[in-house]
PDB file of N, H, CA, C and O in Angstrom:
ATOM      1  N   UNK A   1       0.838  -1.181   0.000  1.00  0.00           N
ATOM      2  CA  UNK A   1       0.000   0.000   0.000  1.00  0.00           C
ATOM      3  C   UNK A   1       0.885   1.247   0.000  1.00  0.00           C
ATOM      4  O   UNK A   1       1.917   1.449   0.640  1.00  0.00           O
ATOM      5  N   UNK A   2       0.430   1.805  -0.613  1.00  0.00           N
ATOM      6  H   UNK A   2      -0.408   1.641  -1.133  1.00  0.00           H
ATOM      7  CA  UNK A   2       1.388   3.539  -1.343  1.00  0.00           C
ATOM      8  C   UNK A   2       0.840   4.951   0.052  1.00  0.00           C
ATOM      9  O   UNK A   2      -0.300   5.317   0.337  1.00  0.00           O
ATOM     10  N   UNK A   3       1.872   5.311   0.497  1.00  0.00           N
ATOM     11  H   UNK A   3       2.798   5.013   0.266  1.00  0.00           H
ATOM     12  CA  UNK A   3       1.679   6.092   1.958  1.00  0.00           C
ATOM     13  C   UNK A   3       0.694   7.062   1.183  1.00  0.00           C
ATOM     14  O   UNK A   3      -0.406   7.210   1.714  1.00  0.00           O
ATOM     15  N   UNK A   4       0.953   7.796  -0.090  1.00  0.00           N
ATOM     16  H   UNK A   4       1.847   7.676  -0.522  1.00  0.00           H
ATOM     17  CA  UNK A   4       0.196   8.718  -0.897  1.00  0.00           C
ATOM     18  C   UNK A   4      -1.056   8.571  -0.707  1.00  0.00           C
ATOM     19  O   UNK A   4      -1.759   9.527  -0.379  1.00  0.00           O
ATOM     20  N   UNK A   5      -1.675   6.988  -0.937  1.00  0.00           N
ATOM     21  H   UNK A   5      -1.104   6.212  -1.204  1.00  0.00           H
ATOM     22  CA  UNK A   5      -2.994   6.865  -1.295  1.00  0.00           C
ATOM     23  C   UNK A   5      -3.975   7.582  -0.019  1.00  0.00           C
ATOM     24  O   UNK A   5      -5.166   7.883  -0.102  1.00  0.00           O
ATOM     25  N   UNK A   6      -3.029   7.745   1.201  1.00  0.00           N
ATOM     26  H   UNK A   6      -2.062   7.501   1.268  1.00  0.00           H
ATOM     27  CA  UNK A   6      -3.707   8.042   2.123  1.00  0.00           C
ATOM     28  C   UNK A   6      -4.153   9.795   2.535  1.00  0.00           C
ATOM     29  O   UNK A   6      -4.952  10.206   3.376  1.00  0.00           O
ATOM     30  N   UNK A   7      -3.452  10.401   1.762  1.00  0.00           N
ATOM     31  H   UNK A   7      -2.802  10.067   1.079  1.00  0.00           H
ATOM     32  CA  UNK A   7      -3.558  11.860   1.833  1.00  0.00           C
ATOM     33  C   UNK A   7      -5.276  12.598   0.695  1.00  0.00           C
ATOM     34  O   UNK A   7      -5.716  12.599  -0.455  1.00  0.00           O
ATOM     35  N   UNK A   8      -5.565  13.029   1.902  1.00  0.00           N
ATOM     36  H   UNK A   8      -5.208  13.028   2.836  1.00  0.00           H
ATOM     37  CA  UNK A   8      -6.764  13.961   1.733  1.00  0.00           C
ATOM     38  C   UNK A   8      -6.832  15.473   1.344  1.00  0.00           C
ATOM     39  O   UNK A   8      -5.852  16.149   1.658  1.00  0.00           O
ATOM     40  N   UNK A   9      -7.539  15.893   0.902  1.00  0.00           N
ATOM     41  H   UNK A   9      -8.335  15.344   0.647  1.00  0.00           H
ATOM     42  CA  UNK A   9      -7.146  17.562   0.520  1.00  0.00           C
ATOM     43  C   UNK A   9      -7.317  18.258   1.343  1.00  0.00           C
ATOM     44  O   UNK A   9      -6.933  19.404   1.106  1.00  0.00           O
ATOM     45  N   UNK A  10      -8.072  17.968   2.979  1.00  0.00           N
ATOM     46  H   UNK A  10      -8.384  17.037   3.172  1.00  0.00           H
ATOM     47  CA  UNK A  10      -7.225  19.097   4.135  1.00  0.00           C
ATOM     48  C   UNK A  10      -5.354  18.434   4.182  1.00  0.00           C
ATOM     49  O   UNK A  10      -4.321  19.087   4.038  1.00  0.00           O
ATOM     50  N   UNK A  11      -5.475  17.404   4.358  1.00  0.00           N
ATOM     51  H   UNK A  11      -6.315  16.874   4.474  1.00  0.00           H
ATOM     52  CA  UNK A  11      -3.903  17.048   4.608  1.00  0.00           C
ATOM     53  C   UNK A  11      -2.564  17.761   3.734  1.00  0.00           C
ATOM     54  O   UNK A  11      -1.529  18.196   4.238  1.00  0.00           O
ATOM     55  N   UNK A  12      -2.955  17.732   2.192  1.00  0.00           N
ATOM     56  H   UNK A  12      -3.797  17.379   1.782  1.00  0.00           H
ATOM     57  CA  UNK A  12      -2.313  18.270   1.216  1.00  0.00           C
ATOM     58  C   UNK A  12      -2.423  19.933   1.368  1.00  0.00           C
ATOM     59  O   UNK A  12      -1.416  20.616   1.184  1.00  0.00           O
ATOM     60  N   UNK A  13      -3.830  20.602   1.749  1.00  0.00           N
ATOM     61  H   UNK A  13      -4.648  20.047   1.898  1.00  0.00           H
ATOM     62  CA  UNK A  13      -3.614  22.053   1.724  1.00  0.00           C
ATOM     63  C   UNK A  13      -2.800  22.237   3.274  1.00  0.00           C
ATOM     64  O   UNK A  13      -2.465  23.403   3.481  1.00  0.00           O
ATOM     65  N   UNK A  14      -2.516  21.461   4.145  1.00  0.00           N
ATOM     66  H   UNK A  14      -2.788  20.513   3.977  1.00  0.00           H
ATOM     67  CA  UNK A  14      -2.456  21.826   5.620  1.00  0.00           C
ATOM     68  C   UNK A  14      -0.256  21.546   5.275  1.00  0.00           C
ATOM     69  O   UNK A  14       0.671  22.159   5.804  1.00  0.00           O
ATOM     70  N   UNK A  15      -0.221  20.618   4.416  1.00  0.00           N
ATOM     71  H   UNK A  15      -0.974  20.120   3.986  1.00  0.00           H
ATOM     72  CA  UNK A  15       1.457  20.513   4.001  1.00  0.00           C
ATOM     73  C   UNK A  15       1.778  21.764   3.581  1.00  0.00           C
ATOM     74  O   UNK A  15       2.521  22.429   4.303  1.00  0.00           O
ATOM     75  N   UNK A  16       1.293  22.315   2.362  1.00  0.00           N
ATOM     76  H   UNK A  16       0.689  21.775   1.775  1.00  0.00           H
ATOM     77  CA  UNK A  16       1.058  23.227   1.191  1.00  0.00           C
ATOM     78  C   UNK A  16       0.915  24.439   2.565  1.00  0.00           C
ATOM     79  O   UNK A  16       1.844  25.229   2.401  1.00  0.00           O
ATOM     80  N   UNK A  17       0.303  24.738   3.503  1.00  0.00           N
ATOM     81  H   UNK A  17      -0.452  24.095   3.636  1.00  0.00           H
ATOM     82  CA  UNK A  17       0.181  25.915   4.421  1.00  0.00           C
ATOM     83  C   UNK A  17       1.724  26.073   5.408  1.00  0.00           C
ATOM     84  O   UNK A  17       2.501  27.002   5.631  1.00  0.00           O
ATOM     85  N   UNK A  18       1.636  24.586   5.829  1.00  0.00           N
ATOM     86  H   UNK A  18       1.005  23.832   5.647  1.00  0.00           H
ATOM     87  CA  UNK A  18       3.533  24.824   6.300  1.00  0.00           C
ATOM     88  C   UNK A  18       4.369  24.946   5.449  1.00  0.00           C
ATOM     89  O   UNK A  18       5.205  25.798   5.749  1.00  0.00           O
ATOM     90  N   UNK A  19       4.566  24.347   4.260  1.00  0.00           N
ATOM     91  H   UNK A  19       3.887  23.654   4.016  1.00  0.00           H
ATOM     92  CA  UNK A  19       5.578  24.912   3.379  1.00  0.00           C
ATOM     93  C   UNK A  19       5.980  26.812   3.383  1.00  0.00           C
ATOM     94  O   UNK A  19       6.923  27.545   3.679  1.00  0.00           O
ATOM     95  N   UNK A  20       4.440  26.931   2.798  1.00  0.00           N
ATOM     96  H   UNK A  20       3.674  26.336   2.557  1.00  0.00           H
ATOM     97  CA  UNK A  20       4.650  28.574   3.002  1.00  0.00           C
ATOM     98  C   UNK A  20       4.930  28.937   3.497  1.00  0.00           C
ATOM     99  O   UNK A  20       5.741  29.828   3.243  1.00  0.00           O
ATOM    100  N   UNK A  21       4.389  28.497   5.263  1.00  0.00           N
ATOM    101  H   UNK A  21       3.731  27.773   5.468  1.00  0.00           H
ATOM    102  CA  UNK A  21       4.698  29.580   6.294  1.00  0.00           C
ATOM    103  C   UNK A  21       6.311  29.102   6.782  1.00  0.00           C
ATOM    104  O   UNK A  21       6.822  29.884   7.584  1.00  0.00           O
ATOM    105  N   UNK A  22       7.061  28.040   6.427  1.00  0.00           N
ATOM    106  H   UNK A  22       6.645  27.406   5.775  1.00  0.00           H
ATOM    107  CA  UNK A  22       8.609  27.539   6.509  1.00  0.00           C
ATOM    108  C   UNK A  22       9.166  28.730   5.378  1.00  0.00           C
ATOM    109  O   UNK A  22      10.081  29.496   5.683  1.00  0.00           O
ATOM    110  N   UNK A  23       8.642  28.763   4.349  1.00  0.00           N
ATOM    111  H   UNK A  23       7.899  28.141   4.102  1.00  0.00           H
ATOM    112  CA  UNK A  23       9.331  29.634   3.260  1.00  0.00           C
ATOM    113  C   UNK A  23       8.908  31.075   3.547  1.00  0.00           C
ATOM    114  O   UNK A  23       9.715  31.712   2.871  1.00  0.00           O
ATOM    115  N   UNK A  24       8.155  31.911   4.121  1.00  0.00           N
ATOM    116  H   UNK A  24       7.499  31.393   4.670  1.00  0.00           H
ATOM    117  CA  UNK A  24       8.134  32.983   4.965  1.00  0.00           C
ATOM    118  C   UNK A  24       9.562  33.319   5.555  1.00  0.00           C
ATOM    119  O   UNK A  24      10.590  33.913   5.230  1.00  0.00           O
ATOM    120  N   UNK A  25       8.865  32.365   6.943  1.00  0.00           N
ATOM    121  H   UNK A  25       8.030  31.883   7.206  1.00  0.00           H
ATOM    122  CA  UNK A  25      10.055  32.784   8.190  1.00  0.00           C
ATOM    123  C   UNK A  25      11.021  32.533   7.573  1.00  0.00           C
ATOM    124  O   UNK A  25      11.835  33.287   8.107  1.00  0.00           O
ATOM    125  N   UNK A  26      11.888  31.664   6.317  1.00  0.00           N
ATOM    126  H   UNK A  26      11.227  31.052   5.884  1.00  0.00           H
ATOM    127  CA  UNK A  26      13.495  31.901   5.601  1.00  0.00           C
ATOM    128  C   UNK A  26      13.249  32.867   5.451  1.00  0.00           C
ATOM    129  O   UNK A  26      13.532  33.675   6.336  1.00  0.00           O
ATOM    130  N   UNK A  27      12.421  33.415   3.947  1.00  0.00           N
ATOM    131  H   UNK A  27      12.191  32.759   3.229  1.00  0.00           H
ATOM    132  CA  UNK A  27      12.651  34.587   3.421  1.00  0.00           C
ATOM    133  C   UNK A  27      12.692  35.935   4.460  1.00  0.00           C
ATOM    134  O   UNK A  27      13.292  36.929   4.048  1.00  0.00           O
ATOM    135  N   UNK A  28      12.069  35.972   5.779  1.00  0.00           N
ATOM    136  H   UNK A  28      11.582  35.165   6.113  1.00  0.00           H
ATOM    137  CA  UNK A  28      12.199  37.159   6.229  1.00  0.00           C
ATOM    138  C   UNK A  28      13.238  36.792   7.469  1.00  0.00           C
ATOM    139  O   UNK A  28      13.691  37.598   8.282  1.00  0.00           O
ATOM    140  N   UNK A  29      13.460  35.577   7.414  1.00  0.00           N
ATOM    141  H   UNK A  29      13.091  34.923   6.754  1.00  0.00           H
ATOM    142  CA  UNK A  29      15.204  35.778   8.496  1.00  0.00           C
ATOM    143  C   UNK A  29      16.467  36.170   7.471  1.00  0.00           C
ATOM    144  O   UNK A  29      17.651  36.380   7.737  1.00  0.00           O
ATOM    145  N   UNK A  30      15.812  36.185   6.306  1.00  0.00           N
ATOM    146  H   UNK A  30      14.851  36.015   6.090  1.00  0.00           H
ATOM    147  CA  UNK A  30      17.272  36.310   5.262  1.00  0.00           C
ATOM    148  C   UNK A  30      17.564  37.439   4.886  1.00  0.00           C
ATOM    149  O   UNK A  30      18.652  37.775   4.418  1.00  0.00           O
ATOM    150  N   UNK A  31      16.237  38.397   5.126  1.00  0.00           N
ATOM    151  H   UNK A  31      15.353  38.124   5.506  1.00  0.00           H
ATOM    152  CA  UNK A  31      15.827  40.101   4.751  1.00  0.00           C
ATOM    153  C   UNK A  31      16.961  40.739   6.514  1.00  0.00           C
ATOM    154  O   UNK A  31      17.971  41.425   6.669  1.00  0.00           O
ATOM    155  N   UNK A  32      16.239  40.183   7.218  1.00  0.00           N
ATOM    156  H   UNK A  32      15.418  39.626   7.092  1.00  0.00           H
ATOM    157  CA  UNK A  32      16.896  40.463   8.419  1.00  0.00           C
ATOM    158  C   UNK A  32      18.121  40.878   8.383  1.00  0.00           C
ATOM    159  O   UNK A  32      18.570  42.023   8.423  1.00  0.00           O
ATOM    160  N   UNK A  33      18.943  39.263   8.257  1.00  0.00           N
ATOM    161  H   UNK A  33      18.579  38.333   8.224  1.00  0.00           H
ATOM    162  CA  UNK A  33      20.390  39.128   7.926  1.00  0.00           C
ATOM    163  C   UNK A  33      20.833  40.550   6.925  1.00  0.00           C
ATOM    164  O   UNK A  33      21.658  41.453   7.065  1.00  0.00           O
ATOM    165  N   UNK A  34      20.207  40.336   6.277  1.00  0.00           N
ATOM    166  H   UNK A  34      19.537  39.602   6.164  1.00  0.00           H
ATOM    167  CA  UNK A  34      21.115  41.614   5.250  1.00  0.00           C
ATOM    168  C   UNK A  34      20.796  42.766   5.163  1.00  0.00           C
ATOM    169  O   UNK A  34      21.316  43.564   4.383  1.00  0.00           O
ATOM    170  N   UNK A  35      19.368  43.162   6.415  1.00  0.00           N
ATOM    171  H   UNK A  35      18.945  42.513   7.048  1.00  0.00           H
ATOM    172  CA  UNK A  35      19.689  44.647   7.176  1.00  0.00           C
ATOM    173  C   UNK A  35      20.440  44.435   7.959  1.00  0.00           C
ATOM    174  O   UNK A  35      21.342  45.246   7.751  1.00  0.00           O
ATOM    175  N   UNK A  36      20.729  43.754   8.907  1.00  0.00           N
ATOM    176  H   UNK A  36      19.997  43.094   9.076  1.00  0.00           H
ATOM    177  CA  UNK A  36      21.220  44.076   9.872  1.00  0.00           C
ATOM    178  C   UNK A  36      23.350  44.034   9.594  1.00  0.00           C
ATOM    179  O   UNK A  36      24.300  44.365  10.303  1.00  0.00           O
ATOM    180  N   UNK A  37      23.223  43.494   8.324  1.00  0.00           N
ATOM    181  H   UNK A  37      22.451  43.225   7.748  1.00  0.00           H
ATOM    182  CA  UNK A  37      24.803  43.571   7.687  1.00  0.00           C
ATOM    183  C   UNK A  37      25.026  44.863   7.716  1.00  0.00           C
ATOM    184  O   UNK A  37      25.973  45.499   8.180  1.00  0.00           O
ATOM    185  N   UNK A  38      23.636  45.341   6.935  1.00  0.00           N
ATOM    186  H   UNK A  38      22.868  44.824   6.559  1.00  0.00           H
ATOM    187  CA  UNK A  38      23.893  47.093   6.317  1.00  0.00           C
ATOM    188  C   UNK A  38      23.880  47.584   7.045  1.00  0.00           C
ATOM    189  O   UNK A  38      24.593  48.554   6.788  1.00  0.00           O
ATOM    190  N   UNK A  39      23.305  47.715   8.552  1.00  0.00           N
ATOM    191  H   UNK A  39      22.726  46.927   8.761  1.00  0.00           H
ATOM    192  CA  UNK A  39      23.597  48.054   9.642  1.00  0.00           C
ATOM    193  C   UNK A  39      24.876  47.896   9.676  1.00  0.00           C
ATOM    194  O   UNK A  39      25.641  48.741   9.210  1.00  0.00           O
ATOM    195  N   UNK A  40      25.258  46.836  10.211  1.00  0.00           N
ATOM    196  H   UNK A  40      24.636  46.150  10.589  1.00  0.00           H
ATOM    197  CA  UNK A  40      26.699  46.700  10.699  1.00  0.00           C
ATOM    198  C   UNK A  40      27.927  47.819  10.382  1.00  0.00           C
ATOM    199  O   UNK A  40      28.637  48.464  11.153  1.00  0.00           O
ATOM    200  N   UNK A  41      27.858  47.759   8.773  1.00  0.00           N
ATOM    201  H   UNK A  41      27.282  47.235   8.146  1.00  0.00           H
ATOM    202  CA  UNK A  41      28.465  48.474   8.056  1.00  0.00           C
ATOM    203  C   UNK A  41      28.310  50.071   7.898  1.00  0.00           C
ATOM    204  O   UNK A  41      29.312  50.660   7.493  1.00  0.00           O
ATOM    205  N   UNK A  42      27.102  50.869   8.189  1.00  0.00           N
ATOM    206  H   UNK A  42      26.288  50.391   8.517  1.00  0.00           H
ATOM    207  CA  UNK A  42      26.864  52.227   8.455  1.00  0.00           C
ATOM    208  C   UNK A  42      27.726  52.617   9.778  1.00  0.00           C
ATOM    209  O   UNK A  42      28.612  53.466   9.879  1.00  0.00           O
ATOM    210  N   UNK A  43      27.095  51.571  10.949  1.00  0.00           N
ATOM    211  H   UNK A  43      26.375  50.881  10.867  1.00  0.00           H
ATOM    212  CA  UNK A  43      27.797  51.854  12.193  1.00  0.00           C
ATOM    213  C   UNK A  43      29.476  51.851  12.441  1.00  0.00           C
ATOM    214  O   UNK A  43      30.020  52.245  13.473  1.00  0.00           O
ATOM    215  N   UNK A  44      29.944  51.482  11.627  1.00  0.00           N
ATOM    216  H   UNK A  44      29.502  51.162  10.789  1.00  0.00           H
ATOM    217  CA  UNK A  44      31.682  50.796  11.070  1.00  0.00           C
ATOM    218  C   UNK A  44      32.156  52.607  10.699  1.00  0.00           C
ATOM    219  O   UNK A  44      33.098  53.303  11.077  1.00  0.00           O
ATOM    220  N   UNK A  45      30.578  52.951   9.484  1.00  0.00           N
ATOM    221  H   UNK A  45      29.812  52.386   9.176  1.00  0.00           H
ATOM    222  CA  UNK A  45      31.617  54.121   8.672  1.00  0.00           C
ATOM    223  C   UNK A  45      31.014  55.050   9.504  1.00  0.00           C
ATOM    224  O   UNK A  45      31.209  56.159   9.007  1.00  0.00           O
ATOM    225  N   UNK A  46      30.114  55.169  10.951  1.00  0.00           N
ATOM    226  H   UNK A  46      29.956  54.268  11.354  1.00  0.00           H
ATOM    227  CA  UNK A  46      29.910  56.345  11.745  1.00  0.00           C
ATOM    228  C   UNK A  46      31.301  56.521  13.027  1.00  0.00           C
ATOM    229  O   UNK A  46      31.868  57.564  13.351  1.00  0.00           O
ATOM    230  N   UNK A  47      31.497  55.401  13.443  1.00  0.00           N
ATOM    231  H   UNK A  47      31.037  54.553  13.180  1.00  0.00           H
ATOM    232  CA  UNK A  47      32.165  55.316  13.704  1.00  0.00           C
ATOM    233  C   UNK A  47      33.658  56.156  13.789  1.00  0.00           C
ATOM    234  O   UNK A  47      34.221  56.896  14.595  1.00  0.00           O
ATOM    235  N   UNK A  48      33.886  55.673  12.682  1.00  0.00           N
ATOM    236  H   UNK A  48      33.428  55.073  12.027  1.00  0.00           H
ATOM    237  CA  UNK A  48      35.361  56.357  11.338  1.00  0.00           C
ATOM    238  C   UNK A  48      35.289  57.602  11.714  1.00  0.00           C
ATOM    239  O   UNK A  48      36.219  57.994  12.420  1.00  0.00           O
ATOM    240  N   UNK A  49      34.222  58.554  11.378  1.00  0.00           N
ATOM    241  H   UNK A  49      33.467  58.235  10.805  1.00  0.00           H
ATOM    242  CA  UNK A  49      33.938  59.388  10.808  1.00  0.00           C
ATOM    243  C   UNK A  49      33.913  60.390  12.399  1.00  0.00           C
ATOM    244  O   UNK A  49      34.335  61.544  12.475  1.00  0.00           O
ATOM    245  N   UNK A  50      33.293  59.571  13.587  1.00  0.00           N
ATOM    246  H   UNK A  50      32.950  58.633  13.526  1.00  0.00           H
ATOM    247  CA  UNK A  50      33.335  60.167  14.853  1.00  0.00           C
ATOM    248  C   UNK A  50      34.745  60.288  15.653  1.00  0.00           C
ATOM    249  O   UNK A  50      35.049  61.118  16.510  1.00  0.00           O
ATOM    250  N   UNK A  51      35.733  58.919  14.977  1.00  0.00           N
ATOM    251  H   UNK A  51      35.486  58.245  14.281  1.00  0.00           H
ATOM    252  CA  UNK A  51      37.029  59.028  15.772  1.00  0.00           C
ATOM    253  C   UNK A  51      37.833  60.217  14.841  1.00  0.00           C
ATOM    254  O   UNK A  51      38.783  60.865  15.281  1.00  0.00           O
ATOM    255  N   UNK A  52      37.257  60.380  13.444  1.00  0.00           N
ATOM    256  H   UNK A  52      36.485  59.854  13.086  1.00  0.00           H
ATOM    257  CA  UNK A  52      37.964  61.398  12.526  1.00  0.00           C
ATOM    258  C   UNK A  52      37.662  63.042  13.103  1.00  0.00           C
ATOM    259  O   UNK A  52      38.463  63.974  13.171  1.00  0.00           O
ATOM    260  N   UNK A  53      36.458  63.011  13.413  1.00  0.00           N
ATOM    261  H   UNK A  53      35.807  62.254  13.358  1.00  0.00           H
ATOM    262  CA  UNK A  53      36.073  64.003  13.820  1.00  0.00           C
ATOM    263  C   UNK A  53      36.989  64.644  15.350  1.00  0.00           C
ATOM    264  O   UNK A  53      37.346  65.800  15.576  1.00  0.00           O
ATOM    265  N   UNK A  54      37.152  63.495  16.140  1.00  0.00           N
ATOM    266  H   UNK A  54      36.862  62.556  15.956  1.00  0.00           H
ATOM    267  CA  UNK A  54      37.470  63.659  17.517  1.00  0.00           C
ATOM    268  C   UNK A  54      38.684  64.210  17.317  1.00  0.00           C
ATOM    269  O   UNK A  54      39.050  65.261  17.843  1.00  0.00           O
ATOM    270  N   UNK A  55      39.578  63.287  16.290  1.00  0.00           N
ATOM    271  H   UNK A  55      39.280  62.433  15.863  1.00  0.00           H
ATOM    272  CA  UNK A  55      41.411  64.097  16.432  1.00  0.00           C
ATOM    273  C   UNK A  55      41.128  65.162  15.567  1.00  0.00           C
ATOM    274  O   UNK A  55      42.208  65.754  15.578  1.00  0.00           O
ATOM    275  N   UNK A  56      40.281  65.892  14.715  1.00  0.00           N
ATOM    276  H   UNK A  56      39.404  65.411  14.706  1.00  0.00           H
ATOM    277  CA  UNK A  56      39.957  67.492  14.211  1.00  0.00           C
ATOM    278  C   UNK A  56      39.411  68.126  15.833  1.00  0.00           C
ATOM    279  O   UNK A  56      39.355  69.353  15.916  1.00  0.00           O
ATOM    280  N   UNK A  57      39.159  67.595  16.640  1.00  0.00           N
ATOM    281  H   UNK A  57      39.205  66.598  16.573  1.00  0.00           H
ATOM    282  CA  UNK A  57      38.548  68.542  17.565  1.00  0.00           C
ATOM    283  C   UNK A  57      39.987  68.646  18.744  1.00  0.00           C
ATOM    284  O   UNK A  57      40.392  69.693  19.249  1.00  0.00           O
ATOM    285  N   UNK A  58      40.407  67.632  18.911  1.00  0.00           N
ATOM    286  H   UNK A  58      40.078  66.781  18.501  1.00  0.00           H
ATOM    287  CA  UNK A  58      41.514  67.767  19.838  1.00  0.00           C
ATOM    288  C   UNK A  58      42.590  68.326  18.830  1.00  0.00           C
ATOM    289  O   UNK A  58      43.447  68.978  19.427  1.00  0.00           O
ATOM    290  N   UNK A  59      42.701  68.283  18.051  1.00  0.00           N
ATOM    291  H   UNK A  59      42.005  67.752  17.566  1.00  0.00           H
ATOM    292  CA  UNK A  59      43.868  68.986  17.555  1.00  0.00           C
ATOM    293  C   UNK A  59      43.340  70.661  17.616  1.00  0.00           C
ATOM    294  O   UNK A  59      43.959  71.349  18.428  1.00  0.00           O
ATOM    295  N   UNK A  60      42.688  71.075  17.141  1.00  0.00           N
ATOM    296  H   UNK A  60      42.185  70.516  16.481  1.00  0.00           H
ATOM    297  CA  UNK A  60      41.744  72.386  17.455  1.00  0.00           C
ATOM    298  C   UNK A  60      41.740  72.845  18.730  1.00  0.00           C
ATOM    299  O   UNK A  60      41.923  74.049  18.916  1.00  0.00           O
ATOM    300  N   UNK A  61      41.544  72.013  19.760  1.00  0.00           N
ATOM    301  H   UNK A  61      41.396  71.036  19.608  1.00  0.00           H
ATOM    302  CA  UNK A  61      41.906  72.024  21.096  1.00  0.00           C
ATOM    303  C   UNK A  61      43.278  72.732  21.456  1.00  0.00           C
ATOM    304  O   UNK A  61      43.589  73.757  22.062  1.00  0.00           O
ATOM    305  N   UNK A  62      43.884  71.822  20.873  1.00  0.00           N
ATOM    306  H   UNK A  62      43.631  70.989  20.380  1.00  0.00           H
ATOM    307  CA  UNK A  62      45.472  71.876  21.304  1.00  0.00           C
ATOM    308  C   UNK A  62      45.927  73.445  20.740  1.00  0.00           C
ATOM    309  O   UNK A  62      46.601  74.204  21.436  1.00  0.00           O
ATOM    310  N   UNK A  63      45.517  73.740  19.572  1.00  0.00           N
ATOM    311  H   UNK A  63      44.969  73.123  19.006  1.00  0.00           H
ATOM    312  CA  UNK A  63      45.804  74.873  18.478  1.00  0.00           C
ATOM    313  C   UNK A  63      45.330  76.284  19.709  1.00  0.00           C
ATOM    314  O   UNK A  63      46.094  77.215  19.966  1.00  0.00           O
ATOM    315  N   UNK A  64      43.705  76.093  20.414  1.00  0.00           N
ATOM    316  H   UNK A  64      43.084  75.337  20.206  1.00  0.00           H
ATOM    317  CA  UNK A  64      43.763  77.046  21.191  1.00  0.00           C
ATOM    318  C   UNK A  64      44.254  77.491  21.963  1.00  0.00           C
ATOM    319  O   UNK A  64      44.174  78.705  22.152  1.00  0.00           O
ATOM    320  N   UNK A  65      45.032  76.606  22.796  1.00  0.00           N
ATOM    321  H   UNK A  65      45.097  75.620  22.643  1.00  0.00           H
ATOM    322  CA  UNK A  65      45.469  76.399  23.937  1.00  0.00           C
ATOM    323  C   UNK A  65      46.967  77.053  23.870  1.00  0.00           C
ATOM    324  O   UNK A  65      47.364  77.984  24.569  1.00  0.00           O
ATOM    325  N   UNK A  66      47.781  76.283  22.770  1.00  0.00           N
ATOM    326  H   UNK A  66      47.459  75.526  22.201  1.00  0.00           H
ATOM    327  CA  UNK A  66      49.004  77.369  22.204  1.00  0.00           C
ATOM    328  C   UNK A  66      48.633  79.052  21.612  1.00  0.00           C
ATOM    329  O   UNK A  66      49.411  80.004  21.677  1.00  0.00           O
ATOM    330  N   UNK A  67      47.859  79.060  21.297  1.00  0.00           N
ATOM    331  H   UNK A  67      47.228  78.287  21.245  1.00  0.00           H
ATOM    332  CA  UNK A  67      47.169  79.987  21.190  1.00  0.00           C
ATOM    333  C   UNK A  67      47.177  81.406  22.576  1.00  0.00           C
ATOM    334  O   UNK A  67      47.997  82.306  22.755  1.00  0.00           O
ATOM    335  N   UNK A  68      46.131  81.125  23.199  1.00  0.00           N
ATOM    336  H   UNK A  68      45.465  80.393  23.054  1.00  0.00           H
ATOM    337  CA  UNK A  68      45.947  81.278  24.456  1.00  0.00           C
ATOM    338  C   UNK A  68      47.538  81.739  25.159  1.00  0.00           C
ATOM    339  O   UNK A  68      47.895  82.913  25.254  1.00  0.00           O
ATOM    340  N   UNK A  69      48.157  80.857  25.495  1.00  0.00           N
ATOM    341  H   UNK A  69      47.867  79.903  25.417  1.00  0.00           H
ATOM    342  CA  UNK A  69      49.040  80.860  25.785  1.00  0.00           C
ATOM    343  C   UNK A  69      50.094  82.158  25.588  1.00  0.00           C
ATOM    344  O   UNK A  69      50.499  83.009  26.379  1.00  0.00           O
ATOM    345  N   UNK A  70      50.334  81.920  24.230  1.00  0.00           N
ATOM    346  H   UNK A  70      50.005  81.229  23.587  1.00  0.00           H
ATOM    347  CA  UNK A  70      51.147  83.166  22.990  1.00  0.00           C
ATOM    348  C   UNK A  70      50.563  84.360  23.215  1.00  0.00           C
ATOM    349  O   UNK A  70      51.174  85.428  23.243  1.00  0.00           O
ATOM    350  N   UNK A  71      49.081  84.183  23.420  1.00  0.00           N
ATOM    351  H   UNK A  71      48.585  83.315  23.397  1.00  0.00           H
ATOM    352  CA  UNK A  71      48.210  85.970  23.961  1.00  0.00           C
ATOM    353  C   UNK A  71      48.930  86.248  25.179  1.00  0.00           C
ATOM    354  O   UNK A  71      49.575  87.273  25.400  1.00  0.00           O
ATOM    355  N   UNK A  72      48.743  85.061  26.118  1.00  0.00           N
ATOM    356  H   UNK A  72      48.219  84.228  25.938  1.00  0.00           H
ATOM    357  CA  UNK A  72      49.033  85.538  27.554  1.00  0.00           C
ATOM    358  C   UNK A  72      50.259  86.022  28.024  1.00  0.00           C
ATOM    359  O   UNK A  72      50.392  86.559  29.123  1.00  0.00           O
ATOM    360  N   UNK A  73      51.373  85.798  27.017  1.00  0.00           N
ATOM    361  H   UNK A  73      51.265  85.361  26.124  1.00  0.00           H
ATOM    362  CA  UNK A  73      52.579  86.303  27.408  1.00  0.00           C
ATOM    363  C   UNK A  73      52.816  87.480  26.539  1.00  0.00           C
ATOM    364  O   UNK A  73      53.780  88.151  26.908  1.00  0.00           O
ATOM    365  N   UNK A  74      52.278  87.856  25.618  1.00  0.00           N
ATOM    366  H   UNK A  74      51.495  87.310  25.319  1.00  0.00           H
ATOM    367  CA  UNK A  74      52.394  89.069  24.956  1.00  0.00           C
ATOM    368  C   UNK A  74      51.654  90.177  25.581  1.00  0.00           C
ATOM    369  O   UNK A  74      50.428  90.191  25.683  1.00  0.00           O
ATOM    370  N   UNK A  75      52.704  91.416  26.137  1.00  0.00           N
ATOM    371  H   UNK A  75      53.700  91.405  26.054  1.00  0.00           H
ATOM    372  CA  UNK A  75      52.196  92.986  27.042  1.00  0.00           C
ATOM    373  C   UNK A  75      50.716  93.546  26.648  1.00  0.00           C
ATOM    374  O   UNK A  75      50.280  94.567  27.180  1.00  0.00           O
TER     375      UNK A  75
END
C-alpha cells in the first residue's frame, strides 16, 4: 500500500500551508540578515567618521590652547 494513497485535501492544503509559512520565516530571516549587515556596516563608517572628527577637535583644542598661551605672554 502507497503512503500517498492516504492523503486527503485538508492534509495536502495543511502541508502546502507549512511549506509557506517555513518559506516565509526563511525569506524574512534572510531580509533580516542583510539589514542588519547594512547596519553593521553604516555603524563601522559612523564610527570612522566620529574618531575622525574627535582628532579634528583635539587637535583644534590643542591649536587654542598654544594659542591662548602666545596671547598671555604678549604685554
Amino acid at each position: 500500500m502507497k503512503w500517498y494513497k492516504h492523503l486527503n485535501g485538508e492534509t495536502v492544503g495543511f502541508l502546502v500551508t507549512i511549506m509557506f509559512v517555513l518559506a516565509s520565516i526563511s525569506a524574512s530571516y534572510g531580509v533580516s540578515q542583510h539589514q542588519l549587515n547594512r547596519h553593521d556596516k553604516d555603524i563601522e563608517t559612523i564610527k570612522m567618521d566620529v574618531d575622525r572628527n574627535e582628532d579634528i577637535l583635539i587637535e583644534i583644542r590643542n591649536d587654542v590652547k598654544w594659542l591662548r598661551h602666545k596671547m598671555a605672554k604678549q604685554p
